[in-house]
N, C-alpha and C positions, 0 to 999 in steps of 0.2 A: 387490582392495584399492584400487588406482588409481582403478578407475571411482567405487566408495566416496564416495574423501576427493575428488574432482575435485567430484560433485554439493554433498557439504557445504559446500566452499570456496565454492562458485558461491550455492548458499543462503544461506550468509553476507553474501556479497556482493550477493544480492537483498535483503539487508537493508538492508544499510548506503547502497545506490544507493534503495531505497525511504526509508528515512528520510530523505534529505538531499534528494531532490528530493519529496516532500511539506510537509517542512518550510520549502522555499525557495516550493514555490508557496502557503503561509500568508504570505511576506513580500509574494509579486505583491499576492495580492487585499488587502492591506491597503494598497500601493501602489497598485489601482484604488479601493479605497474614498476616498482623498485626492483621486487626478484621474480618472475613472472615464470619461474621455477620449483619456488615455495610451497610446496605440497601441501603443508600446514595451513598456509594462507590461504590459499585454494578450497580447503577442508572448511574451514572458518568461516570464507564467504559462502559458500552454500549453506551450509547451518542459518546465520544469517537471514539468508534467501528464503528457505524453509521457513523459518518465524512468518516473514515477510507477508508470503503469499497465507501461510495458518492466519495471518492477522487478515488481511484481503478476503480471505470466505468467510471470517468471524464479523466483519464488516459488513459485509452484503448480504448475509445471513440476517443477525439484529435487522438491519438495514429496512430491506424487505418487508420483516414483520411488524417493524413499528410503522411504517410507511401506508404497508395496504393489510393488514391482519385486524386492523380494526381494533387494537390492545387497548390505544391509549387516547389517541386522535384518527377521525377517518380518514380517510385518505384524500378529501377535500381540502381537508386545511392544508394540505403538502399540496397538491396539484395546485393548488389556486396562488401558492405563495409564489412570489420570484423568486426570493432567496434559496428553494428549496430548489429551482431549476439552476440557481447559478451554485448550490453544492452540486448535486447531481452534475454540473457543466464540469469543475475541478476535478471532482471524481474519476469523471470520465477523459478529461484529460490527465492523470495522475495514470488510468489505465493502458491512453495510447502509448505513452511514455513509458510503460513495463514493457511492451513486446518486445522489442529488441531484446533488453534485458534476459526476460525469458525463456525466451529462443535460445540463447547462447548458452544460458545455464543449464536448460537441459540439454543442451550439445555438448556438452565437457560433462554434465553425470552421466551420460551416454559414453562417451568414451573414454571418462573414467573406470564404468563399470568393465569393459573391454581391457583394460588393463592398462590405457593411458591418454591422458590428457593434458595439451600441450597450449597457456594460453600466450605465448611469447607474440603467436601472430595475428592474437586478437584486437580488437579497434578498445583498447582501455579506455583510451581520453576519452571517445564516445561515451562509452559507459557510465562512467565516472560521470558526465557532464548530464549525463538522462538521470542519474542518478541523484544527482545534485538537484536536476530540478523538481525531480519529486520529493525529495525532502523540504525543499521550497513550499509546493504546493498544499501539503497533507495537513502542514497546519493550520494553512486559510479556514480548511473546511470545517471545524468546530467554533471559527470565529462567525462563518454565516450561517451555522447552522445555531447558536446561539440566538443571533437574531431572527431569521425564521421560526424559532420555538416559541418566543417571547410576543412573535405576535406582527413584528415590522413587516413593512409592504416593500419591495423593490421596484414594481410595477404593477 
């Protein structure tokens, strides 16, 4: 029961450390979209970012182990539920919507570490707008996964 409620708490907590640092790195890059010079701001959003993706393996991690580890529920009640495939659906679209993202940021800590990195001729708005929709997103998925815990049928 311990091991149980320790993973859930910690899943929680990959949420609430996901949400808040995605959502702060939506305020960087509109911070580089103003001075897209701003070393600072540049430094900020990747820290950020860093949370970001720490919350993303802290997530998939729990994830996983409450899923198919057999802790708490088998892996029956998840596979058999809708709800569990329309989080899993969010998720996974919360993921396509980081590649971009991704990509770019480890392309500027790349040529940051090189000795510079320039995002004036980067697709910001892009960003910013992938960026926006996963803050959208990230909080559907505790509201369906609520109902999947609880027992509701989607299909």
């Amino acid at each position: 029961m311990l091991v149980a409620a320790v993973l859930a708490a910690l899943h929680s907590l990959a949420l609430a450390l996901g949400l808040g640092s995605v959502f702060a790195r939506g305020l960087r890059l509109r911070d580089l979209r103003r001075s897209p010079n701003d070393g600072d701001a540049l430094s900020r959003l990747l820290r950020a970012d860093n949370l970001w993706g720490l919350a993303a393996l802290l997530w998939i991690a729990t994830g996983l182990l409450r899923a198919f580890g057999a802790i708490e529920k088998e892996s029956a009640f998840y596979l058999r539920n809708g709800f569990f495939h329309l989080k899993m659906g969010l998720f996974v679209a919360v993921l396509a919507l980081e590649v971009a993202p991704m990509v770019t940021f480890i392309r500027w800590r790349i040529a940051r570490s090189r000795g510079g990195a320039s995002v004036a001729a980067a697709p910001l708005g892009v960003l910013i707008r992938l960026n926006d929709a996963e803050v959208a997103l990230v909080p559907l998925i505790p509201f369906v996964a609520a109902l999947m815990a609880r027992g509701a049928w989607l299909f």
